[in-house]
N, C-alpha and C positions, 0 to 999 in steps of 0.2 A: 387483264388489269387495266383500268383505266386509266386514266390522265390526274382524276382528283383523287384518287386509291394511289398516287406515285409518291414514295419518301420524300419525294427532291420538292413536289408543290403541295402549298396548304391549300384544304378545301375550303375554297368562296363562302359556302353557306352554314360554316362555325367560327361564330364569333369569339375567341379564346381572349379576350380584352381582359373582362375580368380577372380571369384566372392568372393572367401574367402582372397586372398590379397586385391582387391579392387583397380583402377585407381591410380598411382600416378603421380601425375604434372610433365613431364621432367625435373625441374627447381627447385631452395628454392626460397620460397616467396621474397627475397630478390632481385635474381636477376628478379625475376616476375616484379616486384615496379619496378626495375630499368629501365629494358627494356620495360615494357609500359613508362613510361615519356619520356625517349628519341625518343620511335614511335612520341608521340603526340609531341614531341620537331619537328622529322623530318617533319610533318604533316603538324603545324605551320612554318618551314621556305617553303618547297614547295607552299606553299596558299600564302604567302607573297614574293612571287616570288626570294625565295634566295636559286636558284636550286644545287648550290657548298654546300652550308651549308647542307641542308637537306640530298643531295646525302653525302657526309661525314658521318655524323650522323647516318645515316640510312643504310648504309654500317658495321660502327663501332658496331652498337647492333648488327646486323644481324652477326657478326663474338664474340660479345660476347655472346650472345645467343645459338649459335650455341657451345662457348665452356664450358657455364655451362651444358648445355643436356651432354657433351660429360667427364664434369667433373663428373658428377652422375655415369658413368658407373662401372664397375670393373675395367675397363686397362687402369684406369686413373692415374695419378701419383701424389704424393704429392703437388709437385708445381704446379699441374695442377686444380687439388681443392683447391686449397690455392686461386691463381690467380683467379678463379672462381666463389669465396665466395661459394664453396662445400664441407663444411667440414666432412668428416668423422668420425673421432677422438677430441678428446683433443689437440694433438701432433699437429693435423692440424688448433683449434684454435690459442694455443699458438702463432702460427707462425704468423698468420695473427695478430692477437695483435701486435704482434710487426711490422711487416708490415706496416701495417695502421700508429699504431703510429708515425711509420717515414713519413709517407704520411703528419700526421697532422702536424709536425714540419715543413715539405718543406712547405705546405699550407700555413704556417703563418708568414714562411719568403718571400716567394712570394709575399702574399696578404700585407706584411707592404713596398715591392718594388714598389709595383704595386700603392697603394697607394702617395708614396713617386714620384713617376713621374706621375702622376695625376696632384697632387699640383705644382709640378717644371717645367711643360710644359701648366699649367694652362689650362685643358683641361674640354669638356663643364662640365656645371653643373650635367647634368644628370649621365654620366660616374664616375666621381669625386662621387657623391654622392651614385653608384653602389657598386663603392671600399672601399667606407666606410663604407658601411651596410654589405657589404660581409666580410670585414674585422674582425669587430665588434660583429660579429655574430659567426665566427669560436673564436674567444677571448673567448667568453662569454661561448658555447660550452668543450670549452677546459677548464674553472674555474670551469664549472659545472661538466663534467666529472669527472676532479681531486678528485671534494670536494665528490663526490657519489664512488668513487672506494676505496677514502683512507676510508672511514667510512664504507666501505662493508669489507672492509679487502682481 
């Protein structure tokens, strides 16, 4: 038995590096979710022959895709994993908390606009009835978060 066939010494010329970090996803499960649904978003409008929409869409992942892989790296910058949903840090949650949070304020003035000219241009039912559930849904989203963050403290 040799010396590099000994339990007690690893052999020199296998590099098990790999193997002991293990595969990780270029991406967080987050923007995983995201950009699978907008593929199958782009999927569904190409099949349904809306070649502007899908090409948009499918362009738009492929460039945010492209910048969460690029937000994981090291020489990525704060804003850069922020905008990515790649957070690094605390520092880099906080920020996007409040990020988003203004997101969900513009959403909710939007979606009570959006609604409001629905109703005033009396437009079809189905639309009308899009803007209400989408509405209604961020509202309801937003009482529940509230009521779940102030009692988490």
């Amino acid at each position: 038995m040799s010396t590099a066939d000994s339990p007690d010494e690893p052999m020199d010329d296998v590099d098990d590096a790999p193997a002991r970090r293990g595969l990780r996803w270029p991406m967080s499960a987050a923007n995983t979710v995201l950009c699978s649904v907008c593929i199958i978003v782009a999927i569904a409008c190409f099949a349904t022959g809306q070649l502007y929409a899908g090409g948009v869409v499918l362009l738009a992942t492929l460039f945010a895709g492209a910048g969460a892989v690029f937000a994981r790296r090291g020489r990525a910058g704060d804003l850069e994993r922020v905008n990515a949903l790649e957070y690094a840090d605390e520092r880099d949650r906080v920020a996007a908390t409040k990020g988003l949070a203004v997101v969900g304020v513009v959403a909710l003035i939007l979606g009570a606009a959006q609604l409001a000219i629905h109703v005033i241009v009396d437009t079809d039912g189905l639309s009308r009835t899009i803007s209400l559930v989408t509405f209604l849904a961020l509202t309801v989203c937003w009482f529940i978060a509230n009521w779940y963050f102030v009692r988490r403290g």
